[in-house]
N, C-alpha and C positions, 0 to 999 in steps of 0.2 A: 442520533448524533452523526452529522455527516464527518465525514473525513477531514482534518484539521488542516493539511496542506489545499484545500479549495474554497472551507467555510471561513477560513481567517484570511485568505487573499480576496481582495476588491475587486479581484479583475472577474470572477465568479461568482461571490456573496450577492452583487448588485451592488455595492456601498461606493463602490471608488469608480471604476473603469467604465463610462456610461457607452450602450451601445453605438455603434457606429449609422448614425441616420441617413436617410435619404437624399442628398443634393438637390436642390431647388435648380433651377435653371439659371434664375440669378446666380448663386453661387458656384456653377460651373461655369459659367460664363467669366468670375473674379478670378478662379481658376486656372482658366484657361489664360488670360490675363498675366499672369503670377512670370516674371524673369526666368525662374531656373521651375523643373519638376521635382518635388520631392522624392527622397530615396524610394524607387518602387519596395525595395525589400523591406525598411521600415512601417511603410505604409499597409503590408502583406497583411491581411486578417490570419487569423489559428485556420486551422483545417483539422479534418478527422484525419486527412493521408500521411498530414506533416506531423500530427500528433502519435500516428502509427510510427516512424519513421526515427523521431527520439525515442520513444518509450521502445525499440527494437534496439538501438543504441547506448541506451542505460541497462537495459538489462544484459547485453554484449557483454558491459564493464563487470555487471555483477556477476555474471557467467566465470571472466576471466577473474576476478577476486576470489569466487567461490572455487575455484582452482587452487588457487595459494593457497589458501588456510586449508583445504585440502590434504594438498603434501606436504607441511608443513605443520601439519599437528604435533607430529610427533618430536619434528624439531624443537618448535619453541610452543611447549603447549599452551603458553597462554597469549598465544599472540591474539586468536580472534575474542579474547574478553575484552583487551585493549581495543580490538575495533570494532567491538558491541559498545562501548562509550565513544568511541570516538563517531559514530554511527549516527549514536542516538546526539548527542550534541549538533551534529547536522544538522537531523532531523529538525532538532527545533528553530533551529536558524532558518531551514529550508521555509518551515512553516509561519515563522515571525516575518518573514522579510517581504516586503509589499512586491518586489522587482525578482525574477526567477533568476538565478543566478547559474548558468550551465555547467560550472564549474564545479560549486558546490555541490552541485544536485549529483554530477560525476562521482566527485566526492565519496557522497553518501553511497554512492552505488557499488563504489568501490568498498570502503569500509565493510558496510554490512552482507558485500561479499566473501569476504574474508571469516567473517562471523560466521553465515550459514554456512561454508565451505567445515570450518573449523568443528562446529558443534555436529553437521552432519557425521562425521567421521568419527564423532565418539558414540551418534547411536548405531553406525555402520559395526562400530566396535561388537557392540553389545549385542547387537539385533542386525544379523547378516541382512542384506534386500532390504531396510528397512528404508534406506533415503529411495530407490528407485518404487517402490511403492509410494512412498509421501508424493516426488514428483508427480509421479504418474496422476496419482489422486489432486494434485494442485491445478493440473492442465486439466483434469475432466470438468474440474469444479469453474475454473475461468471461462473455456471452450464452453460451458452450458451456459452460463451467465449472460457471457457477452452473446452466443445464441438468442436466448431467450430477450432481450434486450433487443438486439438488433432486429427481429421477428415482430417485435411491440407486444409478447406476451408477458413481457414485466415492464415493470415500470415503477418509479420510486413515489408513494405517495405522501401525504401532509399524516396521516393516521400509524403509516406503518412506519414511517421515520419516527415519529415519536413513539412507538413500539418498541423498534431498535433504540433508541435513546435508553429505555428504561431500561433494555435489559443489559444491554451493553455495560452500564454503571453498574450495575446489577452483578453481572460478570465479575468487571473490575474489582467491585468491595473484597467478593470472594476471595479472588487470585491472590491482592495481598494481605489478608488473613491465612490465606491457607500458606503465605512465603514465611509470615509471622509466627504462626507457630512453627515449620521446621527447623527456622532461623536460632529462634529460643529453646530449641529442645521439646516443644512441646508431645510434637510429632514425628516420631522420626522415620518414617515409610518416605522411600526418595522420591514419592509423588506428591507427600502428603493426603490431604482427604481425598484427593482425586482416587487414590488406589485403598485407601483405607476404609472408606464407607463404600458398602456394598449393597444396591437398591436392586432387589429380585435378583440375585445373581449375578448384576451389571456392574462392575464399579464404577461410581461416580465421575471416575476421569472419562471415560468413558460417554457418560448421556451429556457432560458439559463439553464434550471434545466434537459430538454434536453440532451442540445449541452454537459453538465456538463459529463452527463452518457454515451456518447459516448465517451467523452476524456476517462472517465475510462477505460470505455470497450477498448478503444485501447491501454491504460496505460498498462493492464493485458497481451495482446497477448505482447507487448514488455517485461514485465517482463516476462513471459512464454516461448518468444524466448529469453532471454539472460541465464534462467536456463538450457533449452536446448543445447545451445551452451556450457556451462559450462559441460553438461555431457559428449557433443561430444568430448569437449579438455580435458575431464579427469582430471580438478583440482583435488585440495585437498578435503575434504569431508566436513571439517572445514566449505566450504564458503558454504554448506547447509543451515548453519545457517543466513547466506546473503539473499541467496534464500528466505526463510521463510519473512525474515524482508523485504522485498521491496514485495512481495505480501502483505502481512500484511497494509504497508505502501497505498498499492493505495485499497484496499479493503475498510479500514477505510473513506479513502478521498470520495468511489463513497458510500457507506450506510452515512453519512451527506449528500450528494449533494440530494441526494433519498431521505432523513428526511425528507429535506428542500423544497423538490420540489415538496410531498406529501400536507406539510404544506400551502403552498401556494396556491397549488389547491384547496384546499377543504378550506379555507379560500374565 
């Protein structure tokens, strides 16, 4: 399952935004012909530099959000749950809307900064070092990725995508059963099954906290080959801003999974 903000946009799926073709000489020549030039800046293809350049920009914002809720926990504690919905409502707008919106995608960057700033400070509470490990472990896990990737030693394929598809849903069913029963009282270990079932001495949050960071890791190389493919077909420059938000998107997902799976260990 690739990433939702690129496999639902047209300007990457292939469905909507068709590549930019080759000019005939006839039609340079109508052209050339033409009263005024079109906006050179609208006409500007995506690039990987310009696509560097937002996605350094939004995560700025997410930097400065993850500030506030920060120092700010303890003020109003529940402000970053409020911008964990208001986050995730982006999110989906991000990802429904055919046209990238800079705004919004700020937005989101904003929001779900506040969020990790917030939630980070309540495992800093608990578990001293614990966010400067997760970081640390999020930038090894990207830094190899996008490595390996840029190297041509990965690569996303038709077998392994539908791999990750399986197991990813797979994931998913788990995570909310295992929210279901703590919710209901079934379970009440503040992990749930993650820290309550214990395989060879491992607990399961544990070997799933894992499996969690390699879906990322392969979540990255698919959004890294769909920005790719977006510069080979020469879009618009606009869906740079796509680009940014669907790395953004799975970056966030694997630093929780790595909170969580820090927390657990050393628990």
């Amino acid at each position: 399952m690739a990433n939702p903000a690129f496999s639902t946009n047209p300007a990457f799926n292939g469905k909507g935004v068709p590549a930019i073709p080759t000019p005939t000489p006839e039609q340079l020549q109508q052209q050339f012909e033409l009263p005024s030039a079109p906006d050179p800046a609208a006409a500007a293809p995506m690039t990987v530099d310009g696509t560097v350049r937002v996605s350094l920009g939004t995560f700025g914002v997410l930097l400065v959000g993850a500030a506030i809720g920060w120092v700010t926990v303890e003020l109003i504690p529940f402000l970053f749950i409020g911008a964990a919905l208001v986050g995730f409502v982006l999110a989906l707008v991000n990802i429904f809307k055919r046209e990238p919106s800079p705004a919004l995608i700020l937005g989101y960057a904003g929001a779900q900064g506040i969020f990790l700033g917030g939630i980070s400070a309540f495992y800093e509470a608990m578990l001293p070092g614990i966010v400067t490990q997760a970081v640390l472990a999020t930038f090894c896990v990207v830094g190899v990725t996008l490595f390996l990737f840029a190297s041509g030693r990965i690569r996303a394929s038709a077998k392994a995508t539908k791999i990750f598809l399986i197991v990813t849903v797979g994931y998913l069913v788990f995570s909310l059963v295992n929210v279901g029963l703590m919710v209901f009282g079934v379970n009440d270990d503040p992990w749930g099954l993650r820290s309550s079932v214990v395989i060879a001495g491992i607990p399961l949050g544990v070997i799933l906290g894992v499996l969690a960071v390699l879906l990322g890791a392969y979540s990255l190389v698919l959004d890294f080959d769909f920005i790719q493919k977006g510069v080979q077909n020469r879009i618009p420059k606009k869906y740079q801003w796509t680009g940014a938000f669907g790395v953004m998107v799975t970056v966030i997902w694997l630093y929780l999974e790595i909170l969580r799976l820090i927390a657990i260990a050393r628990r």
